[in-house]
N, C-alpha and C positions, 0 to 999 in steps of 0.2 A: 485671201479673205481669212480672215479669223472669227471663230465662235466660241464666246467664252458664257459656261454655264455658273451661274452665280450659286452661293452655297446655299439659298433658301430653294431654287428652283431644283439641285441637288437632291436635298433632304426631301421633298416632295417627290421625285421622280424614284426614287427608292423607296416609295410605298406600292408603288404598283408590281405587281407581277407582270412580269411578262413571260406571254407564251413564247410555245417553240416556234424559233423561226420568225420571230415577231422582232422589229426594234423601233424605238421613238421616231419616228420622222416627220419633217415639217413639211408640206403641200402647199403651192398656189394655187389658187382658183379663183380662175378667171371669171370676173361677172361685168353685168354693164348691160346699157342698152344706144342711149345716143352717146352717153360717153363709156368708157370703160375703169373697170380698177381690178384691181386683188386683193383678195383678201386670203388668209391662211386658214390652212387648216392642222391639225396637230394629234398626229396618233399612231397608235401601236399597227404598226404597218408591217408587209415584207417592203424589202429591201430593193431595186431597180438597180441594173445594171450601171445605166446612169445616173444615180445618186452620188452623192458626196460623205461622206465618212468625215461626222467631228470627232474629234475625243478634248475633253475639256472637263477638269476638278473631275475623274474619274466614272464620268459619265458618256455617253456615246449618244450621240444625236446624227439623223443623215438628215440631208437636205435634196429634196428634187431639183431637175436641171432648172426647170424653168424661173425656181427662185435666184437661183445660184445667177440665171442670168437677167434676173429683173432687178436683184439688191447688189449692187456694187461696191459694198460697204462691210464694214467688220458688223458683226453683231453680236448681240448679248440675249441671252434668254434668262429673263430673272422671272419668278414666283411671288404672289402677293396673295396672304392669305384673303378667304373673304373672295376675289377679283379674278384670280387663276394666274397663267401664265401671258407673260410680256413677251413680244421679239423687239427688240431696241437697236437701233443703230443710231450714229452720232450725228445723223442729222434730223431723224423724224424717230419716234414709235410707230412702226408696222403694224403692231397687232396687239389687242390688249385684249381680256378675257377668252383667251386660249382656254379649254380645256382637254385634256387628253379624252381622244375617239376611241374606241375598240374597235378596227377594221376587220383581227382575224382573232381564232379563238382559240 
């Protein structure tokens, strides 16, 4: 799989601070009731053994396993001002008005 961070999603993620011990990470969360879906979640997190480690346009994003094993697909994380962040892959958008969580401090 390949995750490429786009240059506006870039310049956005360079405004935040991050704490110690903290890095960007993307989350599934499982919801549903007669049927089910996922949806993301996206924030300054610690890191899980089992996460994934992108580096992409000199940025670093992890992904949780269970993403890793729900999308099958390259993805893209772009930025739109105004709307937040996208996860994009080449056959659907995942997730549109991402914004970054503060999990720890």
């Amino acid at each position: 799989m390949k995750f490429t961070i786009t240059d506006q999603a870039k310049e956005k993620l360079q405004t935040y601070d991050l704490p110690k011990g903290a890095s960007f990470k993307i989350t599934s969360i499982f919801s549903g009731g007669c049927s089910y879906t996922y949806n993301y979640e996206f924030a300054l997190d610690h890191v899980k053994e089992e996460d994934t480690k992108f580096e992409d346009n000199g940025m670093t994003v992890y992904l949780d396993a269970l993403t890793l094993k729900h999308i099958d697909e390259d993805l893209k994380l772009d930025y739109v001002d105004g709307t937040g962040f996208r996860l994009i892959g080449p056959s659907q958008i995942y997730s549109f008005h991402l914004n970054v969580k503060r999990k720890v401090n």
